[in-house]
PAZAPA-4460 file (N, C-alpha, C; in steps of 0.05 Angstrom, whole numbers, plus 32768, in hexadecimal, padded with zeros to 4 digits):
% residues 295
    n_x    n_y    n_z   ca_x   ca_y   ca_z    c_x    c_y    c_z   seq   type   mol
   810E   7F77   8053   8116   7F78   8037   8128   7F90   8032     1      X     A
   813D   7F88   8021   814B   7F9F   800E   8150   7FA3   8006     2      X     A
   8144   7FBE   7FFC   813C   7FDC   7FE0   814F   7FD6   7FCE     3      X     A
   815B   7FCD   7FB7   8171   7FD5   7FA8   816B   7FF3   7FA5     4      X     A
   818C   8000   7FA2   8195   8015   7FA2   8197   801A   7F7A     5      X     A
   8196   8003   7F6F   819D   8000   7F56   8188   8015   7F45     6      X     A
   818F   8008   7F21   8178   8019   7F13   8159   8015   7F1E     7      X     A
   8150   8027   7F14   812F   8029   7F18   8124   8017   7F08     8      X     A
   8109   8002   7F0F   8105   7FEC   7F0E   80E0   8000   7EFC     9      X     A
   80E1   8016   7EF6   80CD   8022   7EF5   80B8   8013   7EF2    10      X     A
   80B0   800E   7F05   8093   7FF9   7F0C   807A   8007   7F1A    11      X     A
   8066   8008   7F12   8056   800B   7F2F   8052   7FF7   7F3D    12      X     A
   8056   7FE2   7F33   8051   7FD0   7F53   8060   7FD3   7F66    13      X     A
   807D   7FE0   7F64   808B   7FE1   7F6F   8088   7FF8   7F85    14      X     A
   8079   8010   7F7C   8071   8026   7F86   805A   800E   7F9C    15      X     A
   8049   7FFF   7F9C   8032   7FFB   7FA0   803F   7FEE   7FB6    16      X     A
   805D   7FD4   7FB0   8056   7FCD   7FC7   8071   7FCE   7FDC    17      X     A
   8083   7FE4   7FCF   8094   7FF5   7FE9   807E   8009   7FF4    18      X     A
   806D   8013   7FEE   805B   8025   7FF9   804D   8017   800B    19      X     A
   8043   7FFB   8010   8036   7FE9   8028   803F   7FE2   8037    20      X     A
   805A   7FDD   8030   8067   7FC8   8040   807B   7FE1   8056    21      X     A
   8078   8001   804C   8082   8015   805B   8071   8016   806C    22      X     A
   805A   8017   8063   8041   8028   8073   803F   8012   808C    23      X     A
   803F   7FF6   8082   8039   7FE5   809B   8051   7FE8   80A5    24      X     A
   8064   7FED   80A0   807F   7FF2   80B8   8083   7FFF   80C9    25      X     A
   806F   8022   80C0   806D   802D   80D6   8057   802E   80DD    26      X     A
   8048   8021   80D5   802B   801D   80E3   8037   800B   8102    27      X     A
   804C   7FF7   80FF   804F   7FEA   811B   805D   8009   812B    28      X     A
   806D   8017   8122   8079   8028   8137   8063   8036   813E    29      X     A
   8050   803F   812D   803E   8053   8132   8026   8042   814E    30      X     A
   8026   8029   8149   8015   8019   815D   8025   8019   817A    31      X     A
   8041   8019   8177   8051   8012   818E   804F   8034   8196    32      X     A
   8051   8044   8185   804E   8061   81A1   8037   8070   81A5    33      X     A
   801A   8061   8190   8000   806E   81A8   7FFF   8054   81BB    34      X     A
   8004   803E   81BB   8004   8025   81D4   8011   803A   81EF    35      X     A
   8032   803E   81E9   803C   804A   8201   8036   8067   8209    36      X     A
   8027   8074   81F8   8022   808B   820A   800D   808F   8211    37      X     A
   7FF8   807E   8209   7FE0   807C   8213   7FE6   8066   822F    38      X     A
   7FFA   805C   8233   7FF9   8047   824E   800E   805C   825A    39      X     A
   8017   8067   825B   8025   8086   826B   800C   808F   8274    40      X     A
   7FFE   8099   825F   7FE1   80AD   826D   7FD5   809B   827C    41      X     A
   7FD4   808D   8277   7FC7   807F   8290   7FCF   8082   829B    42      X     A
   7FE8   8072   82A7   7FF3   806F   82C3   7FF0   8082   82D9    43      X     A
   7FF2   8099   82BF   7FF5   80B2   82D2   7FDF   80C5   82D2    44      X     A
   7FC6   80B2   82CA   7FAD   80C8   82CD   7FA9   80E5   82C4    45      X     A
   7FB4   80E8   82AB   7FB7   80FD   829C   7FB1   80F6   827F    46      X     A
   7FAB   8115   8275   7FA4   810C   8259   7FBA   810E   8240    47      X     A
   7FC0   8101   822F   7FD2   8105   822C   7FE6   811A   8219    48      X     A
   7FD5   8134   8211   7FE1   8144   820D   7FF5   8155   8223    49      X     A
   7FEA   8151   823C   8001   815E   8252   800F   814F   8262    50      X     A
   8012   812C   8251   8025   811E   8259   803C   8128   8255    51      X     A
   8052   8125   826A   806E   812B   826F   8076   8118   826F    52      X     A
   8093   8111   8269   80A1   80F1   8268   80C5   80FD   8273    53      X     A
   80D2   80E6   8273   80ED   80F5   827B   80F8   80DF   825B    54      X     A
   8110   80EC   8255   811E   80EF   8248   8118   80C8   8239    55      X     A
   812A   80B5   8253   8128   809F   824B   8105   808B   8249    56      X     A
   80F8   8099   824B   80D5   8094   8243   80D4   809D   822E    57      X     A
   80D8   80B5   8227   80D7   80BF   8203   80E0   80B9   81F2    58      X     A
   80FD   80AC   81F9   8112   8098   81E7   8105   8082   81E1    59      X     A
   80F2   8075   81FA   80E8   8063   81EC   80CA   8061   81DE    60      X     A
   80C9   8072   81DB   80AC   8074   81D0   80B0   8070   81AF    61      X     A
   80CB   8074   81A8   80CD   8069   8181   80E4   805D   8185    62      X     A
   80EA   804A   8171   810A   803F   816D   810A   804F   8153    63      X     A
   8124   8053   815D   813A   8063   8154   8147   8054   8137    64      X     A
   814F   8036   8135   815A   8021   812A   8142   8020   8116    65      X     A
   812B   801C   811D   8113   8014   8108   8102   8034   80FF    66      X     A
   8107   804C   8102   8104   805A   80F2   811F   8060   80E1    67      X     A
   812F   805C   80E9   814D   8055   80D2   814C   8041   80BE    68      X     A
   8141   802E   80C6   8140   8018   80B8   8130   801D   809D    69      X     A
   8115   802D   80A5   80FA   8032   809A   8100   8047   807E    70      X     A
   8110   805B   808C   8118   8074   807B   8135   8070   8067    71      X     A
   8149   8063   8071   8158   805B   8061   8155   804B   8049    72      X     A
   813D   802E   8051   8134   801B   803D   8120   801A   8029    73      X     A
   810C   8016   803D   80F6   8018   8026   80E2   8037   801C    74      X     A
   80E2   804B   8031   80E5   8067   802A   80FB   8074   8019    75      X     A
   8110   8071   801D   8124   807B   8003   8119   8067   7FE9    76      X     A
   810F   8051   7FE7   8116   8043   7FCD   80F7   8050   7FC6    77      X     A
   80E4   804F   7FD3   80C2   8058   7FCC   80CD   8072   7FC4    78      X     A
   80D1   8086   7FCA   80DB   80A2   7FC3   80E5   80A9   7FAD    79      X     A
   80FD   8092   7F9A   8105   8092   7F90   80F4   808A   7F76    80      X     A
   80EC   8070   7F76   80D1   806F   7F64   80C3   8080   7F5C    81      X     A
   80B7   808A   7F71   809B   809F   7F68   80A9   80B1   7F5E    82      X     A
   80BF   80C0   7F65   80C2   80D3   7F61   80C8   80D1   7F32    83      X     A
   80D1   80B3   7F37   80CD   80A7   7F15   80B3   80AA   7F0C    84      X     A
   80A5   809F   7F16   808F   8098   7F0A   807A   80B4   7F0B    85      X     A
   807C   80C2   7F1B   8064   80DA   7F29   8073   80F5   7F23    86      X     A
   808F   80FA   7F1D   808D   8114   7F19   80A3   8118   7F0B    87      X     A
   8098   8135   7EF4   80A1   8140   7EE1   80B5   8153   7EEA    88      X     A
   80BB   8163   7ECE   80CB   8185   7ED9   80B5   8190   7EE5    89      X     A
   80A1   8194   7EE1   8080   81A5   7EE0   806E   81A3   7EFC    90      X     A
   8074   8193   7EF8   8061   817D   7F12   8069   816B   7F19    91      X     A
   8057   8158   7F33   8057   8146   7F3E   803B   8141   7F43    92      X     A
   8041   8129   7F4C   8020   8121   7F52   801A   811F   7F79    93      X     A
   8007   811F   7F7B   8001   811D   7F9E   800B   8104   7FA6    94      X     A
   8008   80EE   7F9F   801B   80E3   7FAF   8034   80DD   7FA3    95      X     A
   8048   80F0   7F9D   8066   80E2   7F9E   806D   80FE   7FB7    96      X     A
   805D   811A   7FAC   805D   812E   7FC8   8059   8120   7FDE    97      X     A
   8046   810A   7FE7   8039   80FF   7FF9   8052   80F3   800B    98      X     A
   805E   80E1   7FF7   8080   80CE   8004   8097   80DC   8008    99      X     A
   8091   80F1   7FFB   80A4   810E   8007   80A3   8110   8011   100      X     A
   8088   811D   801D   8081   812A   8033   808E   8110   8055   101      X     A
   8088   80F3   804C   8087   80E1   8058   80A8   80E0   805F   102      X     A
   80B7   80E1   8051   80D5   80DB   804E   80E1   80F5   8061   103      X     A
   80D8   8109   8060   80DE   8124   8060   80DB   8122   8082   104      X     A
   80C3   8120   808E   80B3   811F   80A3   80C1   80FF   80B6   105      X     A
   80C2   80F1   80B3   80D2   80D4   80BC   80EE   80E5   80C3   106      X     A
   8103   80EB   80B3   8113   80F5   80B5   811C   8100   80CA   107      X     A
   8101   811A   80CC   810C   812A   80E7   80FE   8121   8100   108      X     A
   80F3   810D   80FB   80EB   8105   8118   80FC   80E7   8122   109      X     A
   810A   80E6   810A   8126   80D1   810F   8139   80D9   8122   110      X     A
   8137   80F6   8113   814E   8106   812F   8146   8111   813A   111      X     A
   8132   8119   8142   8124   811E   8164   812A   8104   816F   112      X     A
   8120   80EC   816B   8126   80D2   8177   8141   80D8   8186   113      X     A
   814E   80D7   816D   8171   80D9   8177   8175   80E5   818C   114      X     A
   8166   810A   8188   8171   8115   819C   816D   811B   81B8   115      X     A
   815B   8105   81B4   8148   8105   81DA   8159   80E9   81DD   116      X     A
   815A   80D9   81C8   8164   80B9   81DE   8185   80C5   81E6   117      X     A
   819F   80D7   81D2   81B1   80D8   81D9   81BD   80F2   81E4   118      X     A
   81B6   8109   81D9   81B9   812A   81E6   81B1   8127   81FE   119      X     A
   8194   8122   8204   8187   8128   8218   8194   8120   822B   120      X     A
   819A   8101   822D   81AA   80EF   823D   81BC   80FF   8247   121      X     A
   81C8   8107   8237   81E8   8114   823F   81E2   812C   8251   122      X     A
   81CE   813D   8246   81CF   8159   8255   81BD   8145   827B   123      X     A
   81B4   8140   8274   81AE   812F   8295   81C2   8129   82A0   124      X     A
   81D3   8116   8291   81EE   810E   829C   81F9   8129   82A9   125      X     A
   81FE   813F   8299   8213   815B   8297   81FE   8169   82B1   126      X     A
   81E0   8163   82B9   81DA   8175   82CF   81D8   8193   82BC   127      X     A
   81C8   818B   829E   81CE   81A9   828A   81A7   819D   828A   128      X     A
   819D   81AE   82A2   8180   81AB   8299   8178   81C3   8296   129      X     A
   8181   81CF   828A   816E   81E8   8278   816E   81D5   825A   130      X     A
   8185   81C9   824F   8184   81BE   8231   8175   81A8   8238   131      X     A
   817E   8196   824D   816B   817E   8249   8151   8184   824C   132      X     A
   8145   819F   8258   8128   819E   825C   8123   81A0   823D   133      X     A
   8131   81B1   822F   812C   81C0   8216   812A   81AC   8206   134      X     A
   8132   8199   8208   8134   8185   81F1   8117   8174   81F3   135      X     A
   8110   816E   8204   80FA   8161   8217   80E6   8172   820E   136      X     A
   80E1   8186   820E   80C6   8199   8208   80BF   8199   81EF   137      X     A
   80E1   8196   81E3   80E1   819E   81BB   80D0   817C   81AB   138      X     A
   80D6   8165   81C5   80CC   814A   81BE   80B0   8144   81BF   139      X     A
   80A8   8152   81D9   8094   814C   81D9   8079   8154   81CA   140      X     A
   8088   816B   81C5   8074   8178   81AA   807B   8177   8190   141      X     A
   808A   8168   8186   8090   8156   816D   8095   813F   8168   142      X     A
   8092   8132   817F   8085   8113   817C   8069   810E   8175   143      X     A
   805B   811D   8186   8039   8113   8175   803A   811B   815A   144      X     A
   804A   813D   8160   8038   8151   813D   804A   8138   8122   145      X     A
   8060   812E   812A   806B   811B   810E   8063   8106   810C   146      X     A
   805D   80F7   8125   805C   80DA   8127   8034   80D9   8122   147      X     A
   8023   80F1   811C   8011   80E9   8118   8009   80FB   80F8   148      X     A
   8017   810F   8100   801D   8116   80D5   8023   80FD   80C0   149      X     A
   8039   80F3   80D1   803F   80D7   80BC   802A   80CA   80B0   150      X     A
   8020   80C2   80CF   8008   80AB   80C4   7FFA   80BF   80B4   151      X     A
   7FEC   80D3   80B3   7FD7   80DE   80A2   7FE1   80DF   808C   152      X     A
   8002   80E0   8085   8008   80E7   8063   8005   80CF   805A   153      X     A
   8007   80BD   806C   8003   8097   8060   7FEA   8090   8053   154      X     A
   7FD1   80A0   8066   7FB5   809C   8060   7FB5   80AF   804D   155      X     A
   7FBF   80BC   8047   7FC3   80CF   802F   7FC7   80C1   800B   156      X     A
   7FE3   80BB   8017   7FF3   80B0   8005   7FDC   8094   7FFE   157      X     A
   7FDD   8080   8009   7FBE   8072   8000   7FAD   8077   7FF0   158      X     A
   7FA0   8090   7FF7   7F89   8092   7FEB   7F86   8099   7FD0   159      X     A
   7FA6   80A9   7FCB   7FB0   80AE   7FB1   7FB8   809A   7FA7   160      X     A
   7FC7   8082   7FAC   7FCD   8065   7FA6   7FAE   805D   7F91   161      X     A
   7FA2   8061   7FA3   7F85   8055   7F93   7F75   8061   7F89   162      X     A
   7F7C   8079   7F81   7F73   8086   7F6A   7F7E   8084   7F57   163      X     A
   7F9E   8078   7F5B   7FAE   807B   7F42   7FB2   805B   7F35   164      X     A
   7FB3   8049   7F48   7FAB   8027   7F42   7F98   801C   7F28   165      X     A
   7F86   8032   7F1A   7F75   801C   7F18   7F86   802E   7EED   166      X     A
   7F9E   8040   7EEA   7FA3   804C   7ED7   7FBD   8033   7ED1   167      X     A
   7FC2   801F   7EE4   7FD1   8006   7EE1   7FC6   7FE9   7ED9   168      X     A
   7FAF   7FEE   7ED7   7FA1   7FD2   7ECE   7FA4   7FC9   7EB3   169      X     A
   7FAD   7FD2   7EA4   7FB3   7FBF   7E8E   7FDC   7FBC   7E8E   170      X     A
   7FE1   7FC4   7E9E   8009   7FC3   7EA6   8009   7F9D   7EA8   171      X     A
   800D   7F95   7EA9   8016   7F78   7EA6   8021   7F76   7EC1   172      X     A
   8034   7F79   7EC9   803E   7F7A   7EE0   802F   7F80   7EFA   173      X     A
   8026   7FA1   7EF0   8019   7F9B   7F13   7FF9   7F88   7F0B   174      X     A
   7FEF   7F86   7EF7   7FD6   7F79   7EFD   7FDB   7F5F   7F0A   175      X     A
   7FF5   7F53   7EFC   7FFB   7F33   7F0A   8006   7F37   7F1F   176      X     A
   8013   7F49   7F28   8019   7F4E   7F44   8000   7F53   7F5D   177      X     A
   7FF2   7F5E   7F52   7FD5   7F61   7F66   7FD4   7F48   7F6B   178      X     A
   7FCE   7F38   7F51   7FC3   7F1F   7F55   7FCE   7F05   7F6A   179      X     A
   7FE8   7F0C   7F68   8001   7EFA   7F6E   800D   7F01   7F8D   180      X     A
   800E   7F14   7F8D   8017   7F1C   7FA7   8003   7F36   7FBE   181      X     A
   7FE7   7F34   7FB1   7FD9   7F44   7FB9   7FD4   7F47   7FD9   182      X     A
   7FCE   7F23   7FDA   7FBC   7F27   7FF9   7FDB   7F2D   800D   183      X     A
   7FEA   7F2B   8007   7FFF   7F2B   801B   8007   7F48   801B   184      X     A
   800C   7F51   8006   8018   7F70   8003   7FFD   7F86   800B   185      X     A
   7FE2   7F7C   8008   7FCD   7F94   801D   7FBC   7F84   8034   186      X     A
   7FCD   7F6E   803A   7FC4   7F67   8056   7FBC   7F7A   8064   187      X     A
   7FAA   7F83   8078   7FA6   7F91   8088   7FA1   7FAC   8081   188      X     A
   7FA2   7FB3   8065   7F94   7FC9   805F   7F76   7FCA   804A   189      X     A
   7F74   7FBC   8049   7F59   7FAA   8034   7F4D   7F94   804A   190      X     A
   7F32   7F94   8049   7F2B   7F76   8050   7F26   7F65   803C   191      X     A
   7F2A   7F6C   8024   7F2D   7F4D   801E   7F3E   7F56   7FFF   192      X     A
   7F53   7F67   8004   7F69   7F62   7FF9   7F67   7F70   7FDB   193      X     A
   7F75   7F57   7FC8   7F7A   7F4D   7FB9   7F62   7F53   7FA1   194      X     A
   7F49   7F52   7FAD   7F2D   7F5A   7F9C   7F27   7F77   7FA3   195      X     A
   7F2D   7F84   7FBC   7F22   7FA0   7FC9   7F3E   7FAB   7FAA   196      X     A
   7F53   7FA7   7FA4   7F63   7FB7   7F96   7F58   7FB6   7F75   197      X     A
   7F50   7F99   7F74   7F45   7F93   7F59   7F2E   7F9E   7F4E   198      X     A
   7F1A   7FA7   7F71   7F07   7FBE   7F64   7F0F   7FD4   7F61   199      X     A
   7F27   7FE6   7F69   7F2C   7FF9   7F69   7F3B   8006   7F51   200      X     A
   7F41   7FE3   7F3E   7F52   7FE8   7F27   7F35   7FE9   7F10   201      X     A
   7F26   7FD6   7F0E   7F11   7FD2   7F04   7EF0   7FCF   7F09   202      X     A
   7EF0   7FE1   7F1D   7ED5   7FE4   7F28   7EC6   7FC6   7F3C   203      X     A
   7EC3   7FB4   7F1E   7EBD   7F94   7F2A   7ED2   7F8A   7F27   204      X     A
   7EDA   7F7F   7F43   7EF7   7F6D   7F43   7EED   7F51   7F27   205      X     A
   7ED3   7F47   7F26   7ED4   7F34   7F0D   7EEC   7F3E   7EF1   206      X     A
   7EDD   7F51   7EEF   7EF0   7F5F   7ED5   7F14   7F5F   7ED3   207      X     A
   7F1B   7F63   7EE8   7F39   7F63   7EF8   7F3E   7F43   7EF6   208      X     A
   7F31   7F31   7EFA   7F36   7F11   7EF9   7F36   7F0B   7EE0   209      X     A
   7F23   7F14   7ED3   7F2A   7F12   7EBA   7F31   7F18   7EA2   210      X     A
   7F3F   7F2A   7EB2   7F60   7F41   7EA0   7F76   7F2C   7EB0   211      X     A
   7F77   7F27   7EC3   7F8B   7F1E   7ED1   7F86   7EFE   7EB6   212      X     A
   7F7B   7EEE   7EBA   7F78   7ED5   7EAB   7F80   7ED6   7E90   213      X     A
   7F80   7EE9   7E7A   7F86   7EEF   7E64   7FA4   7EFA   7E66   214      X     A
   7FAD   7F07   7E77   7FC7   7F0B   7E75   7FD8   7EF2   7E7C   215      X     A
   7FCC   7EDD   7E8A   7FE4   7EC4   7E98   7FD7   7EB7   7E7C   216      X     A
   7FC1   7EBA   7E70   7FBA   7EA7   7E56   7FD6   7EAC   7E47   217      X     A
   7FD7   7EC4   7E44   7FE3   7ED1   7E2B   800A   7EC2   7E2D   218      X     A
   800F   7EC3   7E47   8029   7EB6   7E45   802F   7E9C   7E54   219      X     A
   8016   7E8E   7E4C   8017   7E73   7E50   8014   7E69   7E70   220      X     A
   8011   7E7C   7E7E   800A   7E76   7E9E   7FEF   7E6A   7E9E   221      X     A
   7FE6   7E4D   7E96   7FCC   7E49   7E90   7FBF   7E45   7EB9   222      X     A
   7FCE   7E34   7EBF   7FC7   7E30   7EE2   7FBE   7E4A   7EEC   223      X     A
   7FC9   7E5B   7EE8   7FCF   7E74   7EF4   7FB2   7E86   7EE4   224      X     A
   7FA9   7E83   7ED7   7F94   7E88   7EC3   7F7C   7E81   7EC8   225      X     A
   7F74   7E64   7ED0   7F61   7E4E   7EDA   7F58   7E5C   7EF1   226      X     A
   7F6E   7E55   7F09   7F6D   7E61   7F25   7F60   7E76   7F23   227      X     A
   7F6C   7E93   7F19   7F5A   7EAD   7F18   7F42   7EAC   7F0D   228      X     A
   7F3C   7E9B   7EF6   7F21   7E99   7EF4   7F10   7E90   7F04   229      X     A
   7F1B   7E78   7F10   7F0D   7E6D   7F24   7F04   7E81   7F38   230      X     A
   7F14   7E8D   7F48   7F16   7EA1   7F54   7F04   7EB5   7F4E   231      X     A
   7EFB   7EC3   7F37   7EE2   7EC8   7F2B   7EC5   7ECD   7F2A   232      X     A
   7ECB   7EB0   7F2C   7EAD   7E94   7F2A   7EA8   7E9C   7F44   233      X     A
   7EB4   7E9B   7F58   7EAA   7E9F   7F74   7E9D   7EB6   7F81   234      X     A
   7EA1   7ECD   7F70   7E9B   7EE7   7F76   7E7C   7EE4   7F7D   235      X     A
   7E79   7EF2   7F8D   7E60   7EF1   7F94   7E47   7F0D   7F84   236      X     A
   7E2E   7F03   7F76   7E29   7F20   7F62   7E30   7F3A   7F6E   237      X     A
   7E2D   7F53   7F63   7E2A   7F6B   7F63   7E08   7F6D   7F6B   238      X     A
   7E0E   7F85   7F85   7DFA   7F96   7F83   7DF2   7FA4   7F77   239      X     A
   7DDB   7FAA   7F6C   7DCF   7FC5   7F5F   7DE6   7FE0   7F64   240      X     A
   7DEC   7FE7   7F4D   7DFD   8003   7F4C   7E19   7FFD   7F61   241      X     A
   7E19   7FE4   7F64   7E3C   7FE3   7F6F   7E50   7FE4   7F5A   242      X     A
   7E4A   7FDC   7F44   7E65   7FE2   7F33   7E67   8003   7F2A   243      X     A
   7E77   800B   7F34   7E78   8028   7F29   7E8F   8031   7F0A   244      X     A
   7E97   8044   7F06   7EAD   804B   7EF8   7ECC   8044   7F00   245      X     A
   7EDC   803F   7EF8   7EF5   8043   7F0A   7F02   8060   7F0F   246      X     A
   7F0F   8067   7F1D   7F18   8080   7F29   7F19   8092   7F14   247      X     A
   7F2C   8086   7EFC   7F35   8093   7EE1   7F24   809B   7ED6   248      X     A
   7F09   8090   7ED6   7EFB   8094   7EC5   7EF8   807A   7EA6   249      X     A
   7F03   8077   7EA5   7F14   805C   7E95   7EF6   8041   7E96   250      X     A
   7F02   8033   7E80   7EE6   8016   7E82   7EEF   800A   7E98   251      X     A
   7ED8   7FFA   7EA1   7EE3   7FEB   7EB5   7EFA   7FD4   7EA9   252      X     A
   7EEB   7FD3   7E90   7EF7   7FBB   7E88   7F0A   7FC4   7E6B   253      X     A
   7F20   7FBB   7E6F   7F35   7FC9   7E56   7F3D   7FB8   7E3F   254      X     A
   7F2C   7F9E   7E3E   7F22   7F94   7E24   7F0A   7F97   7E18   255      X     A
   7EF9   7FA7   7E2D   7EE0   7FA3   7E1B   7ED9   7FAC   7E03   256      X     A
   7EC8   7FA7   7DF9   7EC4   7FBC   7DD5   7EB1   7FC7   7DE5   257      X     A
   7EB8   7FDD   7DD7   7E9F   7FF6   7DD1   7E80   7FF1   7DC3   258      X     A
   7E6F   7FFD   7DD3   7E4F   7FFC   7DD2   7E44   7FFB   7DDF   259      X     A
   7E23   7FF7   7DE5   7E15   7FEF   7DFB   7E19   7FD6   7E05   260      X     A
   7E1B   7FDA   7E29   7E26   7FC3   7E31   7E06   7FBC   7E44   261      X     A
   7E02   7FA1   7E53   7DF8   7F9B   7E6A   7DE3   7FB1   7E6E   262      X     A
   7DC5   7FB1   7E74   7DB6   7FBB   7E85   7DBD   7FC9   7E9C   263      X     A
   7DCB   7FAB   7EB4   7DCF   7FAD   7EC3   7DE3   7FB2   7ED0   264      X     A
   7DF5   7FAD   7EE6   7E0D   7F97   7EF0   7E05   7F7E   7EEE   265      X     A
   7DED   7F77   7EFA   7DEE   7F5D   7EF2   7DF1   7F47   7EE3   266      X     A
   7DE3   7F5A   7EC8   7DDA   7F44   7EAE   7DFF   7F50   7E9F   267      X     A
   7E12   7F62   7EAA   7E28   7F6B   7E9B   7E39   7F50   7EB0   268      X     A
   7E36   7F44   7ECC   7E41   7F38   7ED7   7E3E   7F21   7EC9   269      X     A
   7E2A   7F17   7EB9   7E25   7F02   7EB1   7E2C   7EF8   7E99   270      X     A
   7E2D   7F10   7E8C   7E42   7F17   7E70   7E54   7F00   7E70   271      X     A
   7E6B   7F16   7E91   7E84   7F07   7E97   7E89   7EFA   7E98   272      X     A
   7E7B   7EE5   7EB2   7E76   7ECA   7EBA   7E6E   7EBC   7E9F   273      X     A
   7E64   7EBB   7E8B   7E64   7EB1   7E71   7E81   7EA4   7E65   274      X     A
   7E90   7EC5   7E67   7EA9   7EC1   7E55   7EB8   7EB9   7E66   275      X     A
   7EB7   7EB5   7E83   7ECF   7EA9   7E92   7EC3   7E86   7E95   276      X     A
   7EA8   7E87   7E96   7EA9   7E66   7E94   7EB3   7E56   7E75   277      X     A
   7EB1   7E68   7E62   7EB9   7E57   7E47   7EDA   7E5E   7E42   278      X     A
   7EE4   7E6F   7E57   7F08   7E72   7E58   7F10   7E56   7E5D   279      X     A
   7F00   7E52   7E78   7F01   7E40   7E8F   7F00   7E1E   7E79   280      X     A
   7EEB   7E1E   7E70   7EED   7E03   7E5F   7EFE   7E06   7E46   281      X     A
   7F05   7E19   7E3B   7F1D   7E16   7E24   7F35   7E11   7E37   282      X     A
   7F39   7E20   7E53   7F52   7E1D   7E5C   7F57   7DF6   7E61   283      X     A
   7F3E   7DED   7E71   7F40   7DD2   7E85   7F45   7DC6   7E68   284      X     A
   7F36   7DC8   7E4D   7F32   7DB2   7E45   7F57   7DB1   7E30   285      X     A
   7F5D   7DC4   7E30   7F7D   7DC5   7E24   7F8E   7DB7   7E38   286      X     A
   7F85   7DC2   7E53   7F9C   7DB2   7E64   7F96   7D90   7E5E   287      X     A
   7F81   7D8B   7E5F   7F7E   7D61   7E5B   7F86   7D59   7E3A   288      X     A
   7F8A   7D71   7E33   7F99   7D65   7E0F   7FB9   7D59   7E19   289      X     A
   7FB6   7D40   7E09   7FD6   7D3A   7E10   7FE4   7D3A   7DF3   290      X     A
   7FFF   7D3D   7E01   8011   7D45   7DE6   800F   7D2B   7DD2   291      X     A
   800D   7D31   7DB5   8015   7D24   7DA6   801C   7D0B   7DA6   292      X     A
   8036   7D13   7DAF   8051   7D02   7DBA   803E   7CE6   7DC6   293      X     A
   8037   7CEF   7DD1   802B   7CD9   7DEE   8010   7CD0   7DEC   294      X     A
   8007   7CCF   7DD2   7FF0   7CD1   7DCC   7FF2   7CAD   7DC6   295      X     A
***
């Protein structure tokens, strides 16, 4: 995919899901260079902090083309966002520092890449091995320290993601965006997606289904309304003391009225399941009304 360069689209979903779709991008480079240097240490019965490599082994241990690709596209356009949405004259928040830090760090290990696959080359060619060693020594000790900083500002940047997710749940956009394009955009970082975000926005993903259902109510997405309810209905109860607060501090639920609620989770789960099965029959029984016309 590619970033428009255009105006700012000031979204958080948009933060939410150039921020995934980065992280799994270099999550594959990051898989492809502990694979090859851990099958180097092997080979060679060493551990792999005092692995040595020659020039064209270290070239290939990252592409060059797909950390360009990574930093030009969807790190310049993520960067650009947050830096909208997350920071003032005054401040910033931890993670738009976080994609900084990420943008900043990518960068210069873009050109280490460079300068072991093409300097290096050359001074071998030239028989200039005092520089080619020098270059080689400068790699090997800034290939792990960046290529494993990265990943940690990712697991970073995350964790701040979902502290700050659940201050978007009543946004229209990203709530139907979770809903809509969820399981695909945190594939592989959630097991089960689409509800692991929905608790994170509203404690019980139920509540999240049925915020999500009232907003597709509200502009006539009735299919789209049904489904999530349905979706719902399936949840399986709450344990004792599993529904907690959301991060914010905030209700779980951002229609509810104010007062004493539920005993429990449970008998408050049941609440729900109430108001989503009588959504559920005002929605089915509107859809079998036929028009007028055709009456």
């Amino acid at each position: 995919m590619r970033y428009p360069r255009g105006p700012l689209v000031h979204q958080f979903w948009e933060v939410v899901e150039i921020f995934f779709d980065s992280q799994r991008a270099f999550l594959e480079t990051y898989d492809t260079y502990e694979t090859k240097v851990l099958q180097y240490a092997a080979e060679r019965g060493v551990d792999r902090r005092f692995l040595r490599l020659d020039a064209d082994e270290v070239s290939d241990l990252l592409d060059f083309k797909k950390l360009e690709q990574l930093r030009n596209d969807k790190l310049w356009r993520l960067k650009e966002v947050a830096h909208h949405l997350f920071r003032t004259q005054d401040a910033t928040d931890p993670f738009d520092r976080y994609v900084s830090e990420i943008f900043h760090e990518l960068s210069i290990l873009k050109e280490e890449q460079y300068k072991v696959s093409m300097f290096a080359r050359e001074y071998r060619k030239a028989d200039e091995t005092q520089e080619y060693q020098s270059i080689l020594d400068e790699v090997h000790e800034a290939f792990p320290r960046k290529v494993h900083n990265i990943y940690d500002l990712f697991k970073k940047a995350q964790a701040r993601l979902e502290q700050l997710v659940s201050r978007y749940r009543q946004d229209k956009v990203t709530l139907r965006s979770v809903y809509l394009f969820g399981d695909e955009v945190f594939r592989g970082f959630y097991p089960n997606a689409t509800e692991d975000i929905l608790r994170l926005m509203f404690s019980d993903p139920f509540d999240g289904y049925l915020a999500i259902a009232r907003s597709f109510i509200e502009s006539g997405f009735r299919e789209y309304a049904i489904e999530a309810l349905e979706r719902a209905m399936k949840l399986p109860p709450p344990l004792a003391g599993e529904i907690a607060a959301p991060a914010d501090g905030g209700s779980a639920d951002p229609g509810a009225a104010a007062g004493p609620g539920p005993e429990s989770d449970g008998e408050r789960r049941e609440a729900l399941r109430r108001e989503a099965e009588e959504l559920l029959r005002e929605l089915r029984s509107a859809g079998k009304k036929k028009p007028a016309a055709a009456r």
